[in-house]
C-alpha positions in Angstrom: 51.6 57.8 -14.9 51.1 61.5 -14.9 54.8 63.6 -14.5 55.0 67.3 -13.9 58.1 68.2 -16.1 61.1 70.3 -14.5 60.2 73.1 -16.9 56.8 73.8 -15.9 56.8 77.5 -14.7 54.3 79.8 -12.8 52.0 80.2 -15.9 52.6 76.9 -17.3 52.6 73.4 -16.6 54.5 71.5 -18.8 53.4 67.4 -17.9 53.5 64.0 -19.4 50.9 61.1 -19.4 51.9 57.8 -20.0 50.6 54.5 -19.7 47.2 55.1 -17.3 46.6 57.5 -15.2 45.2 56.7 -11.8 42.3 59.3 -10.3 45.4 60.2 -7.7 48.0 61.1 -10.2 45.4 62.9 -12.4 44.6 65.4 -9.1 48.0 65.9 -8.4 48.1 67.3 -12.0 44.6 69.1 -11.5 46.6 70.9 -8.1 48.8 71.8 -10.0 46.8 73.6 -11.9 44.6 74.9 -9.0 47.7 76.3 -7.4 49.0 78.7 -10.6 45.5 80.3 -11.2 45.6 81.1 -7.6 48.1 83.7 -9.2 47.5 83.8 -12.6 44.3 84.7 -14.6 45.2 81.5 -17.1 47.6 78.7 -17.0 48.9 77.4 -20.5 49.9 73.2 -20.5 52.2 71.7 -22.6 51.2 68.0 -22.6 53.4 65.1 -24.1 50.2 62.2 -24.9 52.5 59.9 -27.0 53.0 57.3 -24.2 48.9 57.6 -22.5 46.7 55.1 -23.1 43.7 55.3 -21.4 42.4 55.8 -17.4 44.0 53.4 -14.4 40.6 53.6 -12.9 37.1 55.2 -13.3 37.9 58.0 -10.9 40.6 59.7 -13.4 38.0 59.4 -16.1 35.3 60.9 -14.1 37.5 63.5 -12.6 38.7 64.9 -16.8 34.9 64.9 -17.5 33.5 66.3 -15.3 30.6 68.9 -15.9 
């Protein structure tokens, strides 16, 4: 599960990961992202991790390290 948090601004996205996170909620996070540095030289994240476990599926994974 990936939630963007109500107080995520234009500068930063403040999002939680819980459980695992399918490749489809991991790019609606990474569009999120995409979509402030349209604007901004540099997006900060607040990220709550206490509830993530690991990846729903090999296309999340892939997707967070990619090179």
């Amino acid at each position: 599960m990936v939630e963007i948090l109500g107080n995520t601004t234009d500068t930063c996205v403040v999002v939680r990961f819980g459980g695992k996170v399918t490749g489809e909620e991991y790019k609606r996070f990474l569009d999120a992202v995409d979509e402030r540095l349209k604007t901004h030289d540099k997006v900060d994240m607040v990220a709550d991790l206490s509830e993530f476990e690991f990846y729903g599926d090999f296309e999340a994974f892939k997707e967070d390290f990619h090179f």
